[in-house]
FIVEX-529322 format. One record per atom (N, C-alpha, C): residue number from 0; residue in one letter; atom name; x, y, z. Coordinates in steps of 0.02 Angstrom, whole numbers, plus 50000, padded with zeros to 5 digits. Layout:
N
NUM_A_CA_X_Y_Z
...
This chain:
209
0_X_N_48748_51091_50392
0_X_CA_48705_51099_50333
0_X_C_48732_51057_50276
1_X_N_48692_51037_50252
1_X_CA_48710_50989_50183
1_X_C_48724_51021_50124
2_X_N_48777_51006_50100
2_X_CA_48816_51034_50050
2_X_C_48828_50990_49985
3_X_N_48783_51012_49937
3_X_CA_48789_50984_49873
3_X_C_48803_50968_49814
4_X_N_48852_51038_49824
4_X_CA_48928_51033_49764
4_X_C_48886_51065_49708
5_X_N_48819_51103_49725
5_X_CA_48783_51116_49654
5_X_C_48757_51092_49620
6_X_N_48721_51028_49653
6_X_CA_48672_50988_49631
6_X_C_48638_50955_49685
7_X_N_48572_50978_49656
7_X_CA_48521_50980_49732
7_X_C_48493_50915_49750
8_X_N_48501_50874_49801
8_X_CA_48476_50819_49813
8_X_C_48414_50800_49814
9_X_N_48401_50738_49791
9_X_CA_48330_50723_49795
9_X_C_48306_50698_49846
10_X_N_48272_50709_49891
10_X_CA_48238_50709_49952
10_X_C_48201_50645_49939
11_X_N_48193_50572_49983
11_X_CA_48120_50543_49974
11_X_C_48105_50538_50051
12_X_N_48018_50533_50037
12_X_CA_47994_50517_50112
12_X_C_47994_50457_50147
13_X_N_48016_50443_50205
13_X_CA_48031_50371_50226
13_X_C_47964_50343_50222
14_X_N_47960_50296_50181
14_X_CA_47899_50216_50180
14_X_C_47873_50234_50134
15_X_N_47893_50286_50089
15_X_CA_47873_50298_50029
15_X_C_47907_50262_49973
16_X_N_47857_50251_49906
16_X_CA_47899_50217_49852
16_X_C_47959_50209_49799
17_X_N_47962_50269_49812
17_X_CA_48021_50330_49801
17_X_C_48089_50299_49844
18_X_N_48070_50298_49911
18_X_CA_48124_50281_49970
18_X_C_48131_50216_49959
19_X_N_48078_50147_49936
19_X_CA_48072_50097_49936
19_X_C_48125_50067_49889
20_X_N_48119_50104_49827
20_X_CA_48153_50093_49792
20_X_C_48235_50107_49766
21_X_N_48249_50154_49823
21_X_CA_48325_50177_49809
21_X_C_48346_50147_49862
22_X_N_48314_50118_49925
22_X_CA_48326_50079_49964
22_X_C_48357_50001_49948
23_X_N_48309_50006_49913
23_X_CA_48313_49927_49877
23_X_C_48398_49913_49845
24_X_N_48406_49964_49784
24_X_CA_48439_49997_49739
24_X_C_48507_50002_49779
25_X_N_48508_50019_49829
25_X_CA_48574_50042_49892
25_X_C_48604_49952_49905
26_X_N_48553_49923_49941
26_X_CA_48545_49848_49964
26_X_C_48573_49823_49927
27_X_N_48544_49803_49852
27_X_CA_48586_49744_49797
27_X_C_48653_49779_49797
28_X_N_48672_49850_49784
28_X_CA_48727_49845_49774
28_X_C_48787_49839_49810
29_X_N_48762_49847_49881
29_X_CA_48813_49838_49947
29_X_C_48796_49753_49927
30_X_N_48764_49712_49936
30_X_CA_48780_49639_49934
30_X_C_48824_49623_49882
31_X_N_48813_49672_49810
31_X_CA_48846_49647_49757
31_X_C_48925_49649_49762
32_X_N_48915_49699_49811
32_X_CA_49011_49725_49845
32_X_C_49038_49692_49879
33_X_N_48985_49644_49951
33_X_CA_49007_49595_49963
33_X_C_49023_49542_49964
34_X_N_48991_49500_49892
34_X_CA_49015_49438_49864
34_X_C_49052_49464_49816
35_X_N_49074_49512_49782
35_X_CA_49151_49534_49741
35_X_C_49193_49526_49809
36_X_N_49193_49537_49866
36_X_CA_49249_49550_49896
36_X_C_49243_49450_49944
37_X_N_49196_49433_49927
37_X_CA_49199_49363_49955
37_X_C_49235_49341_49908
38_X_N_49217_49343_49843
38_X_CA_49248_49305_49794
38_X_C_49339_49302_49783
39_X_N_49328_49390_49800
39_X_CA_49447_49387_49795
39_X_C_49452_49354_49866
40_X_N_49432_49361_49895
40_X_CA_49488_49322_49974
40_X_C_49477_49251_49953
41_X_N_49415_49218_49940
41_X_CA_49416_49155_49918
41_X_C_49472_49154_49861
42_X_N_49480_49188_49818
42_X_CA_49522_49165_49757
42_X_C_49614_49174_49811
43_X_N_49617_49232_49845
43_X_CA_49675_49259_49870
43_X_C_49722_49167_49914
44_X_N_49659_49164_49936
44_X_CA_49673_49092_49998
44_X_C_49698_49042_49954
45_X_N_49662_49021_49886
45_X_CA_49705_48969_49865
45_X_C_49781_48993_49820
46_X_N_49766_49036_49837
46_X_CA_49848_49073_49799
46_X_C_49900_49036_49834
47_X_N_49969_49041_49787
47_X_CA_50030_49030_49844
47_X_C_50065_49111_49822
48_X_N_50103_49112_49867
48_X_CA_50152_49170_49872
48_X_C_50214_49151_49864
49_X_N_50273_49190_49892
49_X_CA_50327_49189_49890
49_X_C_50355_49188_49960
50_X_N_50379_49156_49990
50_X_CA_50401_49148_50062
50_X_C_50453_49155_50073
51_X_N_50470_49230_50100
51_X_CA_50518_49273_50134
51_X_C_50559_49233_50204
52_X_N_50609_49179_50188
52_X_CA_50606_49141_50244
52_X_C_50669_49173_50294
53_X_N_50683_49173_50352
53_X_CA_50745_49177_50387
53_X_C_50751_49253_50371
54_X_N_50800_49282_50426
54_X_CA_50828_49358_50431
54_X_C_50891_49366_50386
55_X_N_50877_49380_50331
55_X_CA_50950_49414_50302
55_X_C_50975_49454_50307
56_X_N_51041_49476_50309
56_X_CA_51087_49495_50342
56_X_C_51077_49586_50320
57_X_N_51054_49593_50261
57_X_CA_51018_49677_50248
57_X_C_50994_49689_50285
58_X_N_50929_49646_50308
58_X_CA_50881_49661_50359
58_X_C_50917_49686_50409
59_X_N_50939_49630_50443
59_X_CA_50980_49631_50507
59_X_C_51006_49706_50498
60_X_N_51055_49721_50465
60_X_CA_51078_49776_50486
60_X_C_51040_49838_50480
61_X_N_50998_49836_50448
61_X_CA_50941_49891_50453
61_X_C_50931_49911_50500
62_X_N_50924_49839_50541
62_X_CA_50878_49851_50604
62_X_C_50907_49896_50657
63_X_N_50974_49873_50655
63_X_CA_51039_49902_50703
63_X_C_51016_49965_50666
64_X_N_51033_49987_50605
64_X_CA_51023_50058_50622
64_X_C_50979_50106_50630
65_X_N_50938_50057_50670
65_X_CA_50888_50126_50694
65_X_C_50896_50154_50731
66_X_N_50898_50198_50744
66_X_CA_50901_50233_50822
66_X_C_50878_50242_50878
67_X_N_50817_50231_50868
67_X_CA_50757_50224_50933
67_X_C_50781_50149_50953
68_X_N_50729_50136_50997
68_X_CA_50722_50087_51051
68_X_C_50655_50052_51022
69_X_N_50659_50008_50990
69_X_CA_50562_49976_50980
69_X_C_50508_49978_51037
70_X_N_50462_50028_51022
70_X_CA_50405_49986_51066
70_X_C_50376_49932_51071
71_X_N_50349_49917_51114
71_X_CA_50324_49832_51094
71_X_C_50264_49821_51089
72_X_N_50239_49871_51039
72_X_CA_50168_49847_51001
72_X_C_50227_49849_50938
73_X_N_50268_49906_50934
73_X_CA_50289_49913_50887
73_X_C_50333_49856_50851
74_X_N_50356_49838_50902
74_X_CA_50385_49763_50879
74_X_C_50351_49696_50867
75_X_N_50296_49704_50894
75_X_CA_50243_49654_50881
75_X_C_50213_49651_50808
76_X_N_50219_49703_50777
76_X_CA_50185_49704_50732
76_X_C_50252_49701_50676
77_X_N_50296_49729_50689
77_X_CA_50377_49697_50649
77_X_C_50365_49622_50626
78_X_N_50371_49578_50695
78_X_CA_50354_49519_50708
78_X_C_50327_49490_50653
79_X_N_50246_49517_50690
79_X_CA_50183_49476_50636
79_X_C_50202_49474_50570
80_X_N_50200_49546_50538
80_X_CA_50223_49536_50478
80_X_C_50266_49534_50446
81_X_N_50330_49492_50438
81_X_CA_50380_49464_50433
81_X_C_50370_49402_50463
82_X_N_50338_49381_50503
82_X_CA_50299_49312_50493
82_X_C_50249_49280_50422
83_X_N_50219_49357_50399
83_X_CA_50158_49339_50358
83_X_C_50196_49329_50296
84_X_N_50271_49376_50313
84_X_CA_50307_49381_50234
84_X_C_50330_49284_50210
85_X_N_50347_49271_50294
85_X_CA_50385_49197_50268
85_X_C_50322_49139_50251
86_X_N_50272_49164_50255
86_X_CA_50215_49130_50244
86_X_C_50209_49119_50173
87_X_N_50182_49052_50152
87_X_CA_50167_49043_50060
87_X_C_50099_49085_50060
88_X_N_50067_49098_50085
88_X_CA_49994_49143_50071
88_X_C_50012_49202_50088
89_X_N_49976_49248_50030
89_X_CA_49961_49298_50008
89_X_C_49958_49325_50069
90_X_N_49974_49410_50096
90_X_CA_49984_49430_50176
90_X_C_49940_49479_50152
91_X_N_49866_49513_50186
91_X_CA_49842_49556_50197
91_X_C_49831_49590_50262
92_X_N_49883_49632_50279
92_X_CA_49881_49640_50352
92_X_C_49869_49723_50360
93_X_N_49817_49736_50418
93_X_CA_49812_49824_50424
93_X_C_49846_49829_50485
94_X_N_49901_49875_50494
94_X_CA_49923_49890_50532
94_X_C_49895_49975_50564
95_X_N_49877_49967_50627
95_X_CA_49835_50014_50643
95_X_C_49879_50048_50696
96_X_N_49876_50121_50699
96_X_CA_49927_50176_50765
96_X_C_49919_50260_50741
97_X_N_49934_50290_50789
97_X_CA_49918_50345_50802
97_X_C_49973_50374_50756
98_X_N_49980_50449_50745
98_X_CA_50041_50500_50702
98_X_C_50082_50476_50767
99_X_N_50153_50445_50740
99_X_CA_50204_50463_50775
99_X_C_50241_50410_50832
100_X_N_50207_50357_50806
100_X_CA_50183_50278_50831
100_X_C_50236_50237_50803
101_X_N_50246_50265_50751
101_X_CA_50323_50213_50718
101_X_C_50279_50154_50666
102_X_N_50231_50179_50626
102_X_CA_50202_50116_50575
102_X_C_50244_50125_50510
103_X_N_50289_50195_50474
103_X_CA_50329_50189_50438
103_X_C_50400_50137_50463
104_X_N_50419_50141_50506
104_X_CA_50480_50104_50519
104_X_C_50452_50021_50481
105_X_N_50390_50018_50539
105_X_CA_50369_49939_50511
105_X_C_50361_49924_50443
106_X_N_50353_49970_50413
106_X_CA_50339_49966_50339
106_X_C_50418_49968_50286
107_X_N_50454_49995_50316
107_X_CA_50492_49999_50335
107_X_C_50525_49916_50310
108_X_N_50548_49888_50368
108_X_CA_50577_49828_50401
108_X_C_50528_49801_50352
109_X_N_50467_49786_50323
109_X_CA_50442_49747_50296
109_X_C_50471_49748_50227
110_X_N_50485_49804_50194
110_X_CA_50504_49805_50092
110_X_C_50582_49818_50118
111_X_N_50620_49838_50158
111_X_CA_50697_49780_50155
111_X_C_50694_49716_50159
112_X_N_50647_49706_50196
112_X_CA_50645_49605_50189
112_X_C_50641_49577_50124
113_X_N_50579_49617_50093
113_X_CA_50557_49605_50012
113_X_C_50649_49632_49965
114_X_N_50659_49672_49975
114_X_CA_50718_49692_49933
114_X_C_50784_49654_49937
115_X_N_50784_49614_50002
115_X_CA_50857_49587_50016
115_X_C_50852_49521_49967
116_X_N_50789_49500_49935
116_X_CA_50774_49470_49919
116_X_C_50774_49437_49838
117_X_N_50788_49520_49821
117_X_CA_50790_49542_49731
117_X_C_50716_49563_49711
118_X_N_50673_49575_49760
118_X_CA_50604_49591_49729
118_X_C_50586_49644_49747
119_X_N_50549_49700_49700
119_X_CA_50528_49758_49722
119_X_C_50473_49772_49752
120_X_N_50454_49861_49784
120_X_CA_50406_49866_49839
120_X_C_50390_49930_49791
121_X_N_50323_49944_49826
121_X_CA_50300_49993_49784
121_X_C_50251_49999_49855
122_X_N_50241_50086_49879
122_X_CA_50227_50113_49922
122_X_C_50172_50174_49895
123_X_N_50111_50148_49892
123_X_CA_50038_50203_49879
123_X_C_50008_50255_49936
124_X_N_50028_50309_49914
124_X_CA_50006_50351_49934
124_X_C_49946_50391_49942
125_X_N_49914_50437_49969
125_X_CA_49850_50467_49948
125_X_C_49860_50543_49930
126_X_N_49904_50571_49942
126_X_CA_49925_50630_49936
126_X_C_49987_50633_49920
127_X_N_50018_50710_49864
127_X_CA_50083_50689_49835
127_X_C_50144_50703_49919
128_X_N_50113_50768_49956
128_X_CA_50140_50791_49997
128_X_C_50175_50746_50060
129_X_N_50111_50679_50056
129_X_CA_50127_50618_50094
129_X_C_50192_50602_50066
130_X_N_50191_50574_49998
130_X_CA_50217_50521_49954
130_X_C_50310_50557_49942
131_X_N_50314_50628_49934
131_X_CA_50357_50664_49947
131_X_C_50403_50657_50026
132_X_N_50356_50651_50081
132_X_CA_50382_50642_50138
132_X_C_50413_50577_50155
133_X_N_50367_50529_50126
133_X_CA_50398_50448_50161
133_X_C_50457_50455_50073
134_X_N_50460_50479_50048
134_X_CA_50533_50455_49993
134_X_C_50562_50487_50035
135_X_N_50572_50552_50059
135_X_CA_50628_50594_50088
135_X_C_50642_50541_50151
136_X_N_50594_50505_50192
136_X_CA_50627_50468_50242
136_X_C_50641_50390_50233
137_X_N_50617_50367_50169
137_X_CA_50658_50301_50163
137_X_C_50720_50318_50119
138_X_N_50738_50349_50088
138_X_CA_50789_50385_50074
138_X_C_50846_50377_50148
139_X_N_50823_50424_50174
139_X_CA_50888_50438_50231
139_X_C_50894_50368_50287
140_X_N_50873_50357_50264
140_X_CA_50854_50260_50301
140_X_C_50892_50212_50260
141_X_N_50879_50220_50191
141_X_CA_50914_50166_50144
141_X_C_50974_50180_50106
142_X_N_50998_50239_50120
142_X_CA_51052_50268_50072
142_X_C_51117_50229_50088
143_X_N_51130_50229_50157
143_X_CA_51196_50186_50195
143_X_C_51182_50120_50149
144_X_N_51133_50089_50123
144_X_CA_51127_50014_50115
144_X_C_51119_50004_50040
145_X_N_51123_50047_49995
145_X_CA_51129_50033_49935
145_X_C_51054_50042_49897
146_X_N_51001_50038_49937
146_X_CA_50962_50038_49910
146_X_C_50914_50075_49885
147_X_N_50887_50074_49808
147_X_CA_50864_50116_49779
147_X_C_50805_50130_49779
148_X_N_50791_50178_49797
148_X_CA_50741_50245_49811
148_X_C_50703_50277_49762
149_X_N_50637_50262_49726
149_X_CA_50611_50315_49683
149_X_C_50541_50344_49706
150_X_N_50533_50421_49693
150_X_CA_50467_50442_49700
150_X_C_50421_50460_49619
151_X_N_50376_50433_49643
151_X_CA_50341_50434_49574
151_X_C_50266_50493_49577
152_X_N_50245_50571_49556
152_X_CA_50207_50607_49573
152_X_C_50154_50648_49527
153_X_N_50115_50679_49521
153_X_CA_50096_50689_49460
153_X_C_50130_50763_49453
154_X_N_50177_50789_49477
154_X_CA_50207_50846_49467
154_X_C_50272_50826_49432
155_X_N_50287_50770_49408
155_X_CA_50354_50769_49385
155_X_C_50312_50763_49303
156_X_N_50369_50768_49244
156_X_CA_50356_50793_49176
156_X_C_50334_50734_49148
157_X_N_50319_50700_49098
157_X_CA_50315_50663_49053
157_X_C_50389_50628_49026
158_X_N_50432_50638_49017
158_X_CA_50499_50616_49002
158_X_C_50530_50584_49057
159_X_N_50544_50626_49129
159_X_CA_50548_50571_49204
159_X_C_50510_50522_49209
160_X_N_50446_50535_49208
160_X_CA_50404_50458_49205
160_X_C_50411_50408_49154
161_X_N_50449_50424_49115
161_X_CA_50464_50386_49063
161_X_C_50534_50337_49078
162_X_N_50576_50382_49085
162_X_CA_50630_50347_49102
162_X_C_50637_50311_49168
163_X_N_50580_50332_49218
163_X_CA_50564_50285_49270
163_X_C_50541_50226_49260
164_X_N_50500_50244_49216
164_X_CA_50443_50160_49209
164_X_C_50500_50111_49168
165_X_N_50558_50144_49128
165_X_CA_50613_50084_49115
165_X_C_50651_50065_49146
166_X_N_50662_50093_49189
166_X_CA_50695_50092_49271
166_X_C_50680_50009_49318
167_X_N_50613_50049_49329
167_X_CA_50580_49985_49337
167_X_C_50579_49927_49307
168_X_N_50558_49931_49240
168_X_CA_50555_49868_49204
168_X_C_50626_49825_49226
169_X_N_50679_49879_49218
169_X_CA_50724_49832_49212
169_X_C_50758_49829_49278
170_X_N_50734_49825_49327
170_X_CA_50735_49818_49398
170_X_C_50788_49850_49436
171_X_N_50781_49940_49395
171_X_CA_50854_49953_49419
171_X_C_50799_50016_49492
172_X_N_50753_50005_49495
172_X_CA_50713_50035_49576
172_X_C_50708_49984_49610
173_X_N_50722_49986_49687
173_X_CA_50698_49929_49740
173_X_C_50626_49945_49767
174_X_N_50631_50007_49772
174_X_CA_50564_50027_49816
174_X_C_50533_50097_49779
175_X_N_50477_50107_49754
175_X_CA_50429_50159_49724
175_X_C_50409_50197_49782
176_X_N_50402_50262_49787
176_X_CA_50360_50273_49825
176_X_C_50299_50340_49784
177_X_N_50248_50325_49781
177_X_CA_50212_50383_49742
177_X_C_50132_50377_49757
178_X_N_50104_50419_49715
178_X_CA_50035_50427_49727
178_X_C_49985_50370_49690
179_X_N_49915_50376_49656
179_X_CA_49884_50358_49617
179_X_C_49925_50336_49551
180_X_N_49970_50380_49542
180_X_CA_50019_50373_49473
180_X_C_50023_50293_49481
181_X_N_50033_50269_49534
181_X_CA_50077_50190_49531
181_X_C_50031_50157_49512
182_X_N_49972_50168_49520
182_X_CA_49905_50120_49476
182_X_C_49900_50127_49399
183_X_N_49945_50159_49374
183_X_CA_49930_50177_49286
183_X_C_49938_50114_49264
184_X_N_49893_50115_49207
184_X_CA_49904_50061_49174
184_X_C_49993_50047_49132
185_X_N_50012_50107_49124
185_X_CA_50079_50098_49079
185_X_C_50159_50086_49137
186_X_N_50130_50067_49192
186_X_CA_50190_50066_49241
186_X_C_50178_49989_49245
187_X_N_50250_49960_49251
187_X_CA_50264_49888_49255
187_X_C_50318_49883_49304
188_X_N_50305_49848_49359
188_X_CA_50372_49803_49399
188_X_C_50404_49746_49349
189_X_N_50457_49733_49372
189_X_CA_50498_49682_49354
189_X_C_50483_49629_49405
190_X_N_50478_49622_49448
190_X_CA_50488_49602_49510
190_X_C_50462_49611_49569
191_X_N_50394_49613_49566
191_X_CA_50357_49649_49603
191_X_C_50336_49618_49689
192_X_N_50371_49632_49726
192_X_CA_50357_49563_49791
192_X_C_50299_49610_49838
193_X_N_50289_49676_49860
193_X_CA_50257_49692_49889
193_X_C_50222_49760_49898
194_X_N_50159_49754_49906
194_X_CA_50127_49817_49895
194_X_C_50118_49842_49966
195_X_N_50120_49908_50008
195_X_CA_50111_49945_50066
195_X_C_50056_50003_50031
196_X_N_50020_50023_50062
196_X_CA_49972_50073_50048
196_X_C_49965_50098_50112
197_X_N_49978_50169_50130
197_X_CA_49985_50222_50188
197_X_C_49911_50221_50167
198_X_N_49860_50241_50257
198_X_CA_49805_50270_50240
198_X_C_49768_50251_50197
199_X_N_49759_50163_50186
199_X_CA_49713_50139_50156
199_X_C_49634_50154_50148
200_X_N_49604_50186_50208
200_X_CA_49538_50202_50220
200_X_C_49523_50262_50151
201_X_N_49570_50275_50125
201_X_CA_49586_50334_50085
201_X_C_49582_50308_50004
202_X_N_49593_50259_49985
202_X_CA_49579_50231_49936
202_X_C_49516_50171_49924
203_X_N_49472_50170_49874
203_X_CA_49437_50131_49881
203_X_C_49445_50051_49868
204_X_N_49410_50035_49852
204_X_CA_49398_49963_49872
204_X_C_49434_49917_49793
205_X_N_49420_49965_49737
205_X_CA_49435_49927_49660
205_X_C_49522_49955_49686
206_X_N_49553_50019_49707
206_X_CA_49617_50016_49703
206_X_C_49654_49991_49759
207_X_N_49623_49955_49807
207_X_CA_49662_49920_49838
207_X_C_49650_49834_49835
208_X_N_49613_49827_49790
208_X_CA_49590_49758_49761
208_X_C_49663_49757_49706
């Protein structure tokens, strides 16, 4: 049954003028969505980036300490992107797998590459409960290696977010991990080399633009 949050939908009849016209109305604005989104990849392509070249030696030992065994999709996709990182163009890559598949590790191996580097990562979440979980496990992943760990949520006070966002500025976080918060307008990287977004299908199209 259709459920309307308390506001009753307006019904039109198909081939009616009514239908003709919200039809219409639907149309321009899905085209209008798809030349905005023609327009950034065209602008994205003549971009240059920053090219993450060769394995540094952070990395490297990261890698050793994992504990599992890589699968080899799972490593395939290590691969690719850390290929895309040493690339001068801009990397938009979806990495796609089931709960339990190992796409945090890759994500993972991708913002130590960015960090060994002096540049920070910032990790978007859709939920705080998510955003809480992947800090607690890049945490116990990065602690041996020096590297710094922040979660950013809308449950922390006004004064923590404060002294975070100078944190940042002055590039004393490697890696963010938080919700919607990381889109505020009053949050600034120093150093900003790479964005990861968990569960992209989950955010729309202006916040992952």
């Amino acid at each position: 049954r259709y459920r309307s949050m308390g506001v009753a939908p307006k019904l039109d009849k198909l081939g009616s003028p009514s239908w003709e016209k919200r039809f219409k109305k639907v149309r321009n604005g899905v085209g209008a969505l798809a030349e905005e989104l023609i327009k950034q990849m065209a602008s994205r392509a003549n971009q240059k980036g920053h090219a993450y070249l060769g394995v540094p030696q952070l990395l490297n030992d990261f890698c050793l300490s994992f504990p599992y065994r890589e699968t080899p999709d799972q490593q395939q996709a290590i691969d690719d992107v850390l290929a895309d990182l040493a690339s001068e163009s801009p990397m938009n890559r979806l990495i796609i797998g089931d709960v339990g598949f190992g796409k945090t590790e890759v994500a993972m191996r991708a913002a130590i590459r960015v960090v060994a580097e002096g540049h920070q990562v910032a990790l978007l979440c859709p939920t705080t409960i998510l955003a809480i979980q992947h800090h607690r496990t890049f945490v116990e992943r990065c602690i041996d290696f020096g590297i710094r760990v922040a979660l950013l949520t809308r449950l922390q006070t006004a004064s923590i977010k404060k002294k975070l966002f100078k944190q940042l500025q002055n590039n004393e976080i490697d890696i963010l991990i938080g919700t919607h918060a990381i889109l505020g307008k009053d949050l600034r990287f120093k150093r900003l080399g790479l964005v990861i977004v968990d569960e992209e299908h989950r955010f729309g199209v202006k916040q992952k633009g």
